[in-house]
C-alpha positions as CSV (number, residue, x, y, z in Angstrom):
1,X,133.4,95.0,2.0
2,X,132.8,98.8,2.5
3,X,131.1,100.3,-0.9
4,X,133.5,103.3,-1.6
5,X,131.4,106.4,-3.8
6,X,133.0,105.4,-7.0
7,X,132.0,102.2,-7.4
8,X,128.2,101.9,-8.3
9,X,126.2,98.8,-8.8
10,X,123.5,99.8,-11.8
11,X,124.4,102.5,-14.4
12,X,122.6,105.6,-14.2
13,X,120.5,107.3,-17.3
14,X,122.8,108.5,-19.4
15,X,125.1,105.3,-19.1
16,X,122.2,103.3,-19.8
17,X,121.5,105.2,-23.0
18,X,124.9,105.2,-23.9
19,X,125.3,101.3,-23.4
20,X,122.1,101.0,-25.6
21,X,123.3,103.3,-28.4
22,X,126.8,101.5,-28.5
23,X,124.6,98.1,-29.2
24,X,122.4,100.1,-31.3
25,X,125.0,101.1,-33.7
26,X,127.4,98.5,-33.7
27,X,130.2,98.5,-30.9
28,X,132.9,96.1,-31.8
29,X,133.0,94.7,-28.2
30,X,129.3,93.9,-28.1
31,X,128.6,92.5,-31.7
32,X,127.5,89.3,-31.9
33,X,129.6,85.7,-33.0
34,X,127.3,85.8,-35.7
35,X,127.2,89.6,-36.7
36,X,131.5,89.0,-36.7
37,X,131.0,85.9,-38.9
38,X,128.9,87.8,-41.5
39,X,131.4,90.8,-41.6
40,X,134.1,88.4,-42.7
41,X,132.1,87.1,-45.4
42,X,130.6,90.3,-46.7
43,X,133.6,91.5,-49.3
44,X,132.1,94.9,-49.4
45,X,131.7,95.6,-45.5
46,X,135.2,96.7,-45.0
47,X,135.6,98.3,-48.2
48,X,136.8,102.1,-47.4
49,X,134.9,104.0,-49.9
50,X,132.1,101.3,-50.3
51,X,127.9,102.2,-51.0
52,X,126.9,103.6,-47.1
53,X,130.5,104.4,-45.9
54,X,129.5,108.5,-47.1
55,X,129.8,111.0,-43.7
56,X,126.2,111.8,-43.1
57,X,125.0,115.0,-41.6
58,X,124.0,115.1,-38.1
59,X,120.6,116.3,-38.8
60,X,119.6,113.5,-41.1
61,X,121.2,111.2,-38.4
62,X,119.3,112.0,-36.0
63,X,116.1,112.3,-38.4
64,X,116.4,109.1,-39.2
65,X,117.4,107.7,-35.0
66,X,114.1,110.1,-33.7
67,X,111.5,108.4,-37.0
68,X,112.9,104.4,-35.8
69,X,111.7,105.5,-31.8
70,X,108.7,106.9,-33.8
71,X,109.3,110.1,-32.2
72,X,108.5,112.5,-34.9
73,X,105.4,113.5,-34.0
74,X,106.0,114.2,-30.7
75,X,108.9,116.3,-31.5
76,X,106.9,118.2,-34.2
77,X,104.3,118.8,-31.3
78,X,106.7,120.4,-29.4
79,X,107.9,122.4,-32.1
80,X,104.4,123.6,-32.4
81,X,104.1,125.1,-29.4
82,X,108.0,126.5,-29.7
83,X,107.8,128.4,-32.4
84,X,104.2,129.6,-31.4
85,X,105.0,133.2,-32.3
86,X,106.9,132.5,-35.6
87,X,103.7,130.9,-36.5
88,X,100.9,133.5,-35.3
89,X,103.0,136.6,-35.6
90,X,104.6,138.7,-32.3
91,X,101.5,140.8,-32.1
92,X,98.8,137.8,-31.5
93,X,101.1,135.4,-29.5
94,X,101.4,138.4,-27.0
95,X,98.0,137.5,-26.5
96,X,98.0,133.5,-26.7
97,X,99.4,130.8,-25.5
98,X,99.1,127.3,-26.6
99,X,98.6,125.3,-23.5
100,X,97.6,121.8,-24.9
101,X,98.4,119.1,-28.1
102,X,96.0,116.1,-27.3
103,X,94.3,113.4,-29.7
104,X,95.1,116.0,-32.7
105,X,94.1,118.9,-31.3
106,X,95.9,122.0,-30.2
107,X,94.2,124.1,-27.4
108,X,95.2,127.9,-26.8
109,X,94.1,130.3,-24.3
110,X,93.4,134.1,-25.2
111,X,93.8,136.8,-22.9
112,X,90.5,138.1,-23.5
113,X,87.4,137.0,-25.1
114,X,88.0,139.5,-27.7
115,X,91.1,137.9,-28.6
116,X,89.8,134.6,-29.2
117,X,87.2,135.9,-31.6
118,X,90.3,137.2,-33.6
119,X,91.8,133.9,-33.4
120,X,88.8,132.0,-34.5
121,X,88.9,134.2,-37.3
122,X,92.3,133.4,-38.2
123,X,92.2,129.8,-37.3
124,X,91.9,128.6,-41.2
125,X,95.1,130.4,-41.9
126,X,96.6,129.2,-38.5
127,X,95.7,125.4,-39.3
128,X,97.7,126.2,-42.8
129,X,100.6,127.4,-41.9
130,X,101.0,124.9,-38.7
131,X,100.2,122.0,-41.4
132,X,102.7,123.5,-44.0
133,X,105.6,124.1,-41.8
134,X,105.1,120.8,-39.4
135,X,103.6,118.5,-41.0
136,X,104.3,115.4,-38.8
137,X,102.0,116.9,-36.0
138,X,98.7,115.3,-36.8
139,X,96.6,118.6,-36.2
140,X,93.2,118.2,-37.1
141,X,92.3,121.3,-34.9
142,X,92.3,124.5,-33.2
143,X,90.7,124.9,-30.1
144,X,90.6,128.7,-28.4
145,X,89.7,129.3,-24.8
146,X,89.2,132.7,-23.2
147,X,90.8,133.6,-19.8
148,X,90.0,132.2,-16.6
149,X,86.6,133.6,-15.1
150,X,85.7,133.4,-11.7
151,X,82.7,131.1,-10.7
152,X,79.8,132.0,-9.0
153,X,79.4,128.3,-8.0
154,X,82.0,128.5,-4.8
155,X,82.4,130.6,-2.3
156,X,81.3,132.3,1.2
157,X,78.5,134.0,-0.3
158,X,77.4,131.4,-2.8
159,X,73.6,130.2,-2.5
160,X,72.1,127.0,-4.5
161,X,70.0,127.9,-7.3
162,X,70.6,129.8,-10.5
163,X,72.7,132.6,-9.0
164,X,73.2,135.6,-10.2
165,X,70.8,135.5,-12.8
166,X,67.9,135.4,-10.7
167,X,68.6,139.2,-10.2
168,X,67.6,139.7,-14.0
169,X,64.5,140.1,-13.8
């Protein structure tokens, strides 16, 4: 039998999501014999304006589907480096970028070795404000890199030795 386009043997991604939310939160066509027999029992299940029947935001639904995954701290991460500039001010994230969230730690590159200065200066108050506005993160640091420099150590006209600071004197 040919396989015509529409008919496909395993669900794709967002089927299989779908399929997993519907079991999730309670689709009358895949609830249990058991969960069925319970609902008949319970007097206050199907009770219209019963305790839990209240329409809930979609905000604190999702809160609440994102902290069962335990995926609040990797979407307060990501917020982190988001709203980078909102937490820094326009002026200094012209000049930084986070690049990095590992094991606690945030790591940011400065354009210029001046800049990082600055922000080590300001890291205290950075650390604050990331802490009071997210504080589901887990930062327990700030790290700040300069730019990129070039290395001495590769190269057609590299030698072995100390390099260019042999020339010092």
């Amino acid at each position: 039998m040919a396989e015509r386009p529409w008919q496909r043997l395993a669900p794709t991604e967002p089927e299989r999501v779908w399929l997993r939310l519907k079991a999730k939160m309670g689709d009358p066509e895949m609830v249990t014999r058991d969960g069925r027999r319970r609902s008949r029992r319970d007097p206050d299940a199907s009770v219209p304006f019963g305790k839990g029947r209240d329409p809930r935001a979609l905000g604190d639904v999702l809160g609440g589907f994102a902290a069962d995954r335990g995926w609040t701290s990797t979407l307060a991460k990501a917020d982190v480096m988001a709203h980078w500039p909102e937490l820094v001010g326009e002026e200094n994230a012209g000049r930084t970028e986070p690049i990095a969230f590992e094991d606690g730690e945030l790591t940011v590159r400065c354009a210029s070795t001046a800049w990082t200065q600055q922000m080590r200066i300001l890291r205290a108050e950075t650390t604050t404000r990331i802490l009071q506005r997210f504080p589901d993160c887990g930062l327990t640091g700030i790290r700040f890199i300069g730019p990129d420099l070039p290395s001495f150590q590769r190269g057609r006209r590299s030698v072995p030795g100390r390099g260019p600071r042999d020339t010092w004197g």
